[in-house]
PLY file of the C-alpha trace (Angstrom):
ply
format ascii 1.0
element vertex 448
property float x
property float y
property float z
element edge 447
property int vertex1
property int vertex2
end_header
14.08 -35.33 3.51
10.16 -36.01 3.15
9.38 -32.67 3.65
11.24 -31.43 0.79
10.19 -34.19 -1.50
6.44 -33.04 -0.52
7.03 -29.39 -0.91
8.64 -29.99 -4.50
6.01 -32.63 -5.51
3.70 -29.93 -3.83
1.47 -32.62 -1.98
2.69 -30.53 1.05
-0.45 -28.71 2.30
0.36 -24.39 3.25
-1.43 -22.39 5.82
-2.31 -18.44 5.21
-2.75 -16.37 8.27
-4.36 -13.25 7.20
-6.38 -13.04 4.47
-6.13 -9.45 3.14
-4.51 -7.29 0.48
-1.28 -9.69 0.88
-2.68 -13.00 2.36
-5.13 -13.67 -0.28
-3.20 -13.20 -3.13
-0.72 -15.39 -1.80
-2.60 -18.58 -0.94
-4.77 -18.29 -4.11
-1.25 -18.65 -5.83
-0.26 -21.72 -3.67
-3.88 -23.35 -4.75
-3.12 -22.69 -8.04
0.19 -24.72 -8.02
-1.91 -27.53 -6.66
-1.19 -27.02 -2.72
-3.89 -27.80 -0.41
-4.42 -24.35 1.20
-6.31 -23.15 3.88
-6.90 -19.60 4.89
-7.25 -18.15 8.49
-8.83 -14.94 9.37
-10.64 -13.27 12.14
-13.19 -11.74 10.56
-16.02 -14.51 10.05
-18.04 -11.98 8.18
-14.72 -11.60 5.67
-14.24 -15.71 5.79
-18.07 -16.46 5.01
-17.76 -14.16 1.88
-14.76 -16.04 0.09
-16.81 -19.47 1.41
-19.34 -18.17 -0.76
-16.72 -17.12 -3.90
-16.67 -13.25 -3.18
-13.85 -11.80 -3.05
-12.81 -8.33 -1.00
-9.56 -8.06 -3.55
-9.80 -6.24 -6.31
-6.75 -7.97 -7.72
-8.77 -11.86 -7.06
-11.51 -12.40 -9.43
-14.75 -14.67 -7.72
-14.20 -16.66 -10.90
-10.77 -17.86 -10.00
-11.77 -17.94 -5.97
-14.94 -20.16 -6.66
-12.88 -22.76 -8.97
-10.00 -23.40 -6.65
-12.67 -24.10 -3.81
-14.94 -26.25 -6.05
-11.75 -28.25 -6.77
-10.84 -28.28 -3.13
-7.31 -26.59 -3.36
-8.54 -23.25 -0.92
-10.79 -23.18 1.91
-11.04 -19.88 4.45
-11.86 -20.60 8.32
-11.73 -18.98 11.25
-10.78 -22.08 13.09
-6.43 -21.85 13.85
-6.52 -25.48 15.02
-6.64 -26.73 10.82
-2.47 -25.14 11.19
-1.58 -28.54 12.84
-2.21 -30.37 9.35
-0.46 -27.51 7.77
2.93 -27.99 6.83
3.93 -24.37 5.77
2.13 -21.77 7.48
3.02 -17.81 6.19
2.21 -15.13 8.54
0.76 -12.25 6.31
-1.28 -9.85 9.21
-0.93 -6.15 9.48
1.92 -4.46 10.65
0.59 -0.74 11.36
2.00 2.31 13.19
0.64 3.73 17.02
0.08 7.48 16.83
3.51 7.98 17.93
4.92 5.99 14.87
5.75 3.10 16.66
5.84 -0.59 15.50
2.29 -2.43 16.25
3.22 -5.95 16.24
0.53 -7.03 18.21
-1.07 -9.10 15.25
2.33 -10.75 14.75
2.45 -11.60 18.36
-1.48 -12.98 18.10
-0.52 -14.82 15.11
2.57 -16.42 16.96
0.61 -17.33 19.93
-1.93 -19.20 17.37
1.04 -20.71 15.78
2.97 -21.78 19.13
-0.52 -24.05 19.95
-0.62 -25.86 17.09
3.33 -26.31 16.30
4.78 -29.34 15.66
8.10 -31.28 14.46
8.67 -30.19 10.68
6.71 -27.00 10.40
7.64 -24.23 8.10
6.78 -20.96 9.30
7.55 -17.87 7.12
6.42 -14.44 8.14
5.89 -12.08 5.64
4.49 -9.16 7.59
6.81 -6.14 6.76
8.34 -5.33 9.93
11.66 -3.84 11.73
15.08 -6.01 11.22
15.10 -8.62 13.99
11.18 -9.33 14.71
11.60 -12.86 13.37
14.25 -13.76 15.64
13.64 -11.24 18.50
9.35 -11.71 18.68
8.02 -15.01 16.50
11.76 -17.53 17.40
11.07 -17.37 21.29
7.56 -17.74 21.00
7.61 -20.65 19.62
10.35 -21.94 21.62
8.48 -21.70 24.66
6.84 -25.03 23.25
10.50 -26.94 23.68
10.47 -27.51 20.36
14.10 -25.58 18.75
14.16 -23.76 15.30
16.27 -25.22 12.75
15.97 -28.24 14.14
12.90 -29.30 14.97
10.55 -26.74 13.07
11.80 -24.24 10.25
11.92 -20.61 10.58
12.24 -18.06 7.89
11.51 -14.51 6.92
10.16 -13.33 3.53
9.27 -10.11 2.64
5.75 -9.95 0.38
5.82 -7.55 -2.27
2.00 -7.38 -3.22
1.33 -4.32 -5.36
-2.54 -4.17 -5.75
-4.03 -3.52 -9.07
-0.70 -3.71 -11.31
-1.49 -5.77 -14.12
2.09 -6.77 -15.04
3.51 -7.67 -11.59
1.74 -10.71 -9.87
2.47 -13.14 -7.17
4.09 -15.67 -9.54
6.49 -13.15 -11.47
7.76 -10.94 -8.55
10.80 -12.31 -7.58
10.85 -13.37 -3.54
13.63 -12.96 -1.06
13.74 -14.91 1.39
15.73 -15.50 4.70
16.34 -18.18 6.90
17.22 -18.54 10.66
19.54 -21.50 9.50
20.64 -22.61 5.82
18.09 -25.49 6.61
15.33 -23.07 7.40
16.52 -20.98 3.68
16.29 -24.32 1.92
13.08 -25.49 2.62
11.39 -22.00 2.42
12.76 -21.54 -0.71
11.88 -24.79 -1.94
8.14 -24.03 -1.05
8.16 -20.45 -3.31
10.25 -21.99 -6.18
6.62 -23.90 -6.62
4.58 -21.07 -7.20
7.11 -17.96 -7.90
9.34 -17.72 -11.29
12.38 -16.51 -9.19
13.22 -16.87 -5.25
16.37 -14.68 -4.02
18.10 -16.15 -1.08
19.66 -14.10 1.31
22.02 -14.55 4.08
19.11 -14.20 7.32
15.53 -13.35 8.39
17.16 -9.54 9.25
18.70 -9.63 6.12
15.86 -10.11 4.16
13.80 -7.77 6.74
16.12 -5.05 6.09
15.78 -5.32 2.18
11.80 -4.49 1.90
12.46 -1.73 4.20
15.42 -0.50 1.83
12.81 -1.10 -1.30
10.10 1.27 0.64
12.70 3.90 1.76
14.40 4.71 -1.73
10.92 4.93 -3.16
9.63 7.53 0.00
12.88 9.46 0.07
12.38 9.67 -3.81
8.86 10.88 -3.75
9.94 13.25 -1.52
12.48 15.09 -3.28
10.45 15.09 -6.17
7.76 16.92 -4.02
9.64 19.45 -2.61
11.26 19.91 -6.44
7.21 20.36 -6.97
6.95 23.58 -4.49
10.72 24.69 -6.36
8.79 25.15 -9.47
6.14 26.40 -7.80
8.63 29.30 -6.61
10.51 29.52 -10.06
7.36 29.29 -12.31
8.62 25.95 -14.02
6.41 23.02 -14.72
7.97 19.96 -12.84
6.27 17.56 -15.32
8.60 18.76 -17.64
11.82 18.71 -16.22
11.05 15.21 -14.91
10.09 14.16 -18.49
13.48 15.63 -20.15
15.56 14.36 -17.13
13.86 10.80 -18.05
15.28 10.52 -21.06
18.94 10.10 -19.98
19.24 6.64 -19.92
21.49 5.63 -17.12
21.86 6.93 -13.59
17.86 8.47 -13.49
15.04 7.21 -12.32
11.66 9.29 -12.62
9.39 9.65 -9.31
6.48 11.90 -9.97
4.52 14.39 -7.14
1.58 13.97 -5.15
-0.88 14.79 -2.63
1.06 12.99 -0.51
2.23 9.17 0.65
-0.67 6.19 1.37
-0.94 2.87 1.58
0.44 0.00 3.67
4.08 0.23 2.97
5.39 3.64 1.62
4.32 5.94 4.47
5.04 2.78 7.18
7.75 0.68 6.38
10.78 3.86 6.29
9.16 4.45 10.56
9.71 0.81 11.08
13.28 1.31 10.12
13.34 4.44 12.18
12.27 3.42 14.80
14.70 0.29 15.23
17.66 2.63 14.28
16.51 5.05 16.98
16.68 2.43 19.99
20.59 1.93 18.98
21.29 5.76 19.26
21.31 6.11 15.44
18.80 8.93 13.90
17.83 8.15 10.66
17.83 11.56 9.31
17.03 10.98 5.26
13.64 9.40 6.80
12.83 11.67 9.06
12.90 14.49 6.14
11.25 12.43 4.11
8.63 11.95 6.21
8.44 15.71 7.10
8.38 16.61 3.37
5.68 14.20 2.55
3.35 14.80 5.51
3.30 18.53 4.75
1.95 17.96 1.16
-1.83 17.53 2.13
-1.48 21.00 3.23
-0.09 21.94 0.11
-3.01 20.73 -2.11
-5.45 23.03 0.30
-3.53 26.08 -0.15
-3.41 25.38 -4.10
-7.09 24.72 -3.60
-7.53 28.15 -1.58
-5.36 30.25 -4.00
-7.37 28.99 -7.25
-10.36 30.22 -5.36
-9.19 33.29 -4.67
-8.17 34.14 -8.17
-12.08 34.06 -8.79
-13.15 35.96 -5.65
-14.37 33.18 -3.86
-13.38 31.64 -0.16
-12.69 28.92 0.74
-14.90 28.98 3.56
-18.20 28.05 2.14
-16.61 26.82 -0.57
-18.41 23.72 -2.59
-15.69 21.32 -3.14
-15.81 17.74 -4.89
-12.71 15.42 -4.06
-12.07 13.17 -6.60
-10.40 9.98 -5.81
-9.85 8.94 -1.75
-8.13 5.58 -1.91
-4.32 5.37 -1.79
-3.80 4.91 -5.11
-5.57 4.65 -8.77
-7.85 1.42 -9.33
-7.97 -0.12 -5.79
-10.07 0.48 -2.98
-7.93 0.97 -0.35
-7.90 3.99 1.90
-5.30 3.29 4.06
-2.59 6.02 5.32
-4.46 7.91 1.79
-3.39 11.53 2.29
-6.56 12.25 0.61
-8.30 12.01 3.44
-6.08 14.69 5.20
-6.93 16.78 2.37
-10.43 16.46 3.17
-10.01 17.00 6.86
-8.36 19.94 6.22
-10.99 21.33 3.84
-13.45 21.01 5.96
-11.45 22.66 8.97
-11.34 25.46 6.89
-15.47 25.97 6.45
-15.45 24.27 3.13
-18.69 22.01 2.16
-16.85 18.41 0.82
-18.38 15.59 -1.55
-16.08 12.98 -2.75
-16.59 10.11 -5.71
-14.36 7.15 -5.86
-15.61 4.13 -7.84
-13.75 1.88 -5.60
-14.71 3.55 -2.33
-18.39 3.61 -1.68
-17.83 4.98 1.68
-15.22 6.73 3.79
-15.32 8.56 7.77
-13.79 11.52 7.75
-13.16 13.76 10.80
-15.22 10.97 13.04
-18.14 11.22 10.50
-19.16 9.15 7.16
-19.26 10.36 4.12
-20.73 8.46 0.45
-19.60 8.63 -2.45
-21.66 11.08 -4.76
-22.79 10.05 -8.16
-20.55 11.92 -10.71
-22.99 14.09 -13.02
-22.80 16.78 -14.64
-25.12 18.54 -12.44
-22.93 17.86 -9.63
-19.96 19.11 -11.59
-21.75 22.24 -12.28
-22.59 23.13 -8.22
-19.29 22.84 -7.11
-16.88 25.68 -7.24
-14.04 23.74 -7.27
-12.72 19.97 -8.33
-9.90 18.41 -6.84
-8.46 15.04 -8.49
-6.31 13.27 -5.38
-6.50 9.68 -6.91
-5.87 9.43 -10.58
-8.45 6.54 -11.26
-8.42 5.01 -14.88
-12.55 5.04 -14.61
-12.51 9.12 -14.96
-13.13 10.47 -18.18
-10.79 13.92 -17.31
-11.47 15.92 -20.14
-15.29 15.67 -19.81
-14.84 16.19 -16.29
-12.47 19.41 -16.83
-14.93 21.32 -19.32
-18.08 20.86 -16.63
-15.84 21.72 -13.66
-15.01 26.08 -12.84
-11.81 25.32 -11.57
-9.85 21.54 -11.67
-6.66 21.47 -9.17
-4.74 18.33 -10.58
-2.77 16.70 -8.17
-1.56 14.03 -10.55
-0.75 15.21 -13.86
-3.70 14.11 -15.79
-4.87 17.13 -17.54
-1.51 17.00 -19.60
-2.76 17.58 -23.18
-5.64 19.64 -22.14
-4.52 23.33 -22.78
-8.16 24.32 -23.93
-9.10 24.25 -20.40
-6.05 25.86 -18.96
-8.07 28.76 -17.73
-9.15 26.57 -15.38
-6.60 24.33 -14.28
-3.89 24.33 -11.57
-1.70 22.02 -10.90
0.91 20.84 -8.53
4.42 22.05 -9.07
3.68 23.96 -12.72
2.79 27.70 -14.01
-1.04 28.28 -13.69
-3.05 30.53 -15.81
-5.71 30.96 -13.72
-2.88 31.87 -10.62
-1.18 34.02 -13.11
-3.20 37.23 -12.02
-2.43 36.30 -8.20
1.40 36.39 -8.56
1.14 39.44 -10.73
-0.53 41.29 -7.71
2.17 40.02 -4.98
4.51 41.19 -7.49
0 1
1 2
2 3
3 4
4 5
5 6
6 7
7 8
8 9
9 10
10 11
11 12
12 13
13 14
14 15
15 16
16 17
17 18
18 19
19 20
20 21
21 22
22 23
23 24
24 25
25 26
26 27
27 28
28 29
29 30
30 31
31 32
32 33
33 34
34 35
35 36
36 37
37 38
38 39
39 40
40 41
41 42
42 43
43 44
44 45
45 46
46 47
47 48
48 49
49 50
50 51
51 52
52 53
53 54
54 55
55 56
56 57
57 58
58 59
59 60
60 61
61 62
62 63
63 64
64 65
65 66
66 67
67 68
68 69
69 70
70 71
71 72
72 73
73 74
74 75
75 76
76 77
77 78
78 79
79 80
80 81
81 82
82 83
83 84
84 85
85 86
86 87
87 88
88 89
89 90
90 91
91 92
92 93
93 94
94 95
95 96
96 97
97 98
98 99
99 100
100 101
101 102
102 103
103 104
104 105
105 106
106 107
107 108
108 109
109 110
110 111
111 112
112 113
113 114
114 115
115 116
116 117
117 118
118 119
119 120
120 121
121 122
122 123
123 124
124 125
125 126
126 127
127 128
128 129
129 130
130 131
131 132
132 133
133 134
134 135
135 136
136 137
137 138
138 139
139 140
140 141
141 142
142 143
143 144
144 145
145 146
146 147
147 148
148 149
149 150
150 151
151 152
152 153
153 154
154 155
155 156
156 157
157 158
158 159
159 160
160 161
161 162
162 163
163 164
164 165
165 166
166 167
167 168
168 169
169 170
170 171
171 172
172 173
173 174
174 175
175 176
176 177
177 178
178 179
179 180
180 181
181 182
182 183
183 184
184 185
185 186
186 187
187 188
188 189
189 190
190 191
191 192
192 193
193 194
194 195
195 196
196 197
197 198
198 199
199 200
200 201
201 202
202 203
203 204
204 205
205 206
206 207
207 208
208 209
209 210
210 211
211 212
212 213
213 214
214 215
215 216
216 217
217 218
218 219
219 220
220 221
221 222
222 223
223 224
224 225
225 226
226 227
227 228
228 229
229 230
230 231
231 232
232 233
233 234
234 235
235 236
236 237
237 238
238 239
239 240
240 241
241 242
242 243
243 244
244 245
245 246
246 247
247 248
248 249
249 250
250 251
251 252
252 253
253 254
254 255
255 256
256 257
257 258
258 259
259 260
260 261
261 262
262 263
263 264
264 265
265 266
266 267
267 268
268 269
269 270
270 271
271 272
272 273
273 274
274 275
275 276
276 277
277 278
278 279
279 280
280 281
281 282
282 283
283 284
284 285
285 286
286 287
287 288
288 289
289 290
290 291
291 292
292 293
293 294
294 295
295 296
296 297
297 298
298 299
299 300
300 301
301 302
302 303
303 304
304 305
305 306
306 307
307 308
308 309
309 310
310 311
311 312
312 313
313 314
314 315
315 316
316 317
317 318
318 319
319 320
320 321
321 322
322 323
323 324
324 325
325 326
326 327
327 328
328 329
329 330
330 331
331 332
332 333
333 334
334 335
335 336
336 337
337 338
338 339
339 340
340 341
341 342
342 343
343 344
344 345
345 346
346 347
347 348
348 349
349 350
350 351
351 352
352 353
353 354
354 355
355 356
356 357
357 358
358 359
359 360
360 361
361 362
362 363
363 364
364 365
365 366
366 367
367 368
368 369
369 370
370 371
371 372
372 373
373 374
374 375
375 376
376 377
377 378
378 379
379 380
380 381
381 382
382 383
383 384
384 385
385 386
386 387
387 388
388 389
389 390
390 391
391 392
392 393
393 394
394 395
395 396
396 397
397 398
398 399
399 400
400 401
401 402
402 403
403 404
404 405
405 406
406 407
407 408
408 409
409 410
410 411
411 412
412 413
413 414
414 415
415 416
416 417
417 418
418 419
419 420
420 421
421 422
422 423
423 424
424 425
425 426
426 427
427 428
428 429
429 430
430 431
431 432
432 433
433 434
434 435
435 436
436 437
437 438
438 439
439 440
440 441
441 442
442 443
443 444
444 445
445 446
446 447
């Protein structure tokens, strides 16, 4: 058919809706392979910023924003009408959790209603929100169907899951493999004919709920993992073993082991989200997902954790915590992005500061963060700031930190990531999660 011939030829022109942590990426990779792309966003203020070649994504460099626009491959707009010259239009908006961990799909349903407007005969329309198994068929299919027009038939629907993981240098847009569901084998075809263009490998599967259930499967094993290996962290807390090691000699078996590693806790868009989607669709068929919810419990309790390590290495030098002078390093989600969603490190400072403690944080990537309804800058890292602190608390392991010149200024370093591992000089003064402390020593002695 002509569509295919135009999405293989790639004079087929693709539509972004949401241009974010996943949407960006993603249409700068169909401008690369020579599509005509346009991305839509509601934030004018984010839209006039790529206009002018700045990016918001760590992971998209100006240069590579400013030549695809020069060359007239990627423009951003506000303006949803430009989706009726689209032929391919990806749905890639937020997907978070209410307060009682249930679904928001309200920016799916926005995005639809956008969509249904401008729909015509031949579309493509590909949602790669992460969401619960059936939204493509249950939410986005009737919405557009309302307009007479019938999927497989007269439009294409299809369901692929995005698999964006911000600042990893190896894994990109063009070398993760995509999976990809459609509502008919028609609707599979021509989706997957539109990835093959810009991604090495694309995975068919058998249906939208299909391929919905696999990034939920992806998130779970990796929150249930984390999870064990967190509580395994408080074991050798109990046992006075160091974790670290017994992950590293259980590593080298090579089959049937996979290493996870402890943490402050779970952040991000997908890890601490997607397993609740899952949940949450399991729980309205009478089915209680019970690995999740443990999960879930596990890694929600390990914020408190980190403040009672924090609290204990205080008290082995006399001090409180209330009143305490404490500098967070690290708030985002994870190390070299600037992302703060769902980043337990934020609990950790909410917690802190329930407890009397005076916070400071520096992040690199995060010049500014509310906390408890308040804002809060990030400090400039000094060694005079070092020095008026009583205690340092590493939350987000970012590549920028020189560690061992920040351990020998700081009186007491919790480590909440493993990277003081080669510094002994300073164990004195280091505790970490899930491994015998020095400095704590003296504390069990006297329980003892």
């Amino acid at each position: 058919m002509n569509l295919e011939r135009r999405l293989n030829d790639r004079t087929a022109r693709a539509a972004v809706i949401g241009l974010g942590y996943v949407g960006l990426p993603q249409a700068l990779g169909m401008a690369q392979a020579g599509f005509r792309t346009v991305g839509i966003d509601v934030d004018a203020g984010r839209v006039a910023n790529l206009m002018a070649g700045r990016s918001h994504i760590e992971d998209v460099p100006d240069a590579q924003l400013r030549r695809l626009i020069r060359a007239k491959r990627f423009e951003a707009t506000t303006d949803f009408a430009t989706l009726a010259a689209a032929d391919v239009i990806t749905i890639c908006v937020p997907t978070p959790l209410s307060k009682t961990k249930d679904p928001d799909v309200s920016f799916i349903r926005a995005a639809t209603e956008k969509v249904a407007r401008h729909l015509r005969r031949g579309h493509v329309i590909i949602l790669e929100s992460t969401t619960y198994p059936g939204t493509t068929e249950e939410i986005i299919r009737p919405a557009l169907e309302e307009t007479g027009l019938r999927a497989g038939r007269d439009f294409f629907l299809a369901f692929s899951p995005e698999r964006i993981d911000p600042a990893n240098p190896t894994f990109t847009v063009k070398n993760t493999p995509k999976v990809v569901g459609g509502l008919t084998p028609k609707c599979t075809k021509l989706a997957s004919a539109f990835y093959r263009q810009f991604v090495d490998e694309v995975v068919p599967v058998s249906s939208p709920q299909a391929a919905e259930m696999a990034k939920l499967l992806e998130n779970t094993f990796r929150n249930i993992n984390i999870a064990m290996v967190n509580e395994l962290a408080m074991m050798c807390d109990v046992l006075g073993v160091d974790v670290y090691e017994v992950i590293g000699a259980a590593a080298t078996k090579p089959f049937g082991f996979m290493p996870f590693y402890p943490g402050p806790g779970l952040g991000g868009h997908c890890i601490p989200v997607d397993p609740e989607y899952l949940a949450w669709k399991l729980k309205s068929l009478d089915f209680k997902a019970r690995f999740i919810n443990l999960a879930s419990e596990v890694n929600t309790a390990m914020p408190q954790v980190v403040v009672t390590k924090v609290a204990d290495a205080l008290n082995a030098v006399g001090r409180s915590l209330k009143g305490a002078r404490i500098l967070v390093l690290g708030v985002a989600y994870k190390r070299d992005v600037g992302d703060v969603r769902e980043s337990p490190a934020l609990t950790v400072m909410s917690l802190l500061q329930a407890r009397g403690a005076k916070v400071v944080y520096h992040d690199p990537h995060v010049p500014r963060v509310g906390v408890n309804g308040g804002a809060k800058t990030s400090a400039r890292l000094s060694t005079k700031l070092l020095a008026a602190q009583d205690c340092v608390v590493l939350l987000t392991d970012h590549r920028a930190f020189d560690i061992p010149r920040i351990v020998s200024k700081s009186r007491i370093f919790v480590d909440t990531r493993n990277a003081t591992r080669g510094l002994d000089r300073f164990a004195d003064r280091i505790v970490k999660l899930g491994a015998p402390s020095a400095l704590l020593a003296g504390l069990k002695g006297e329980a003892a």
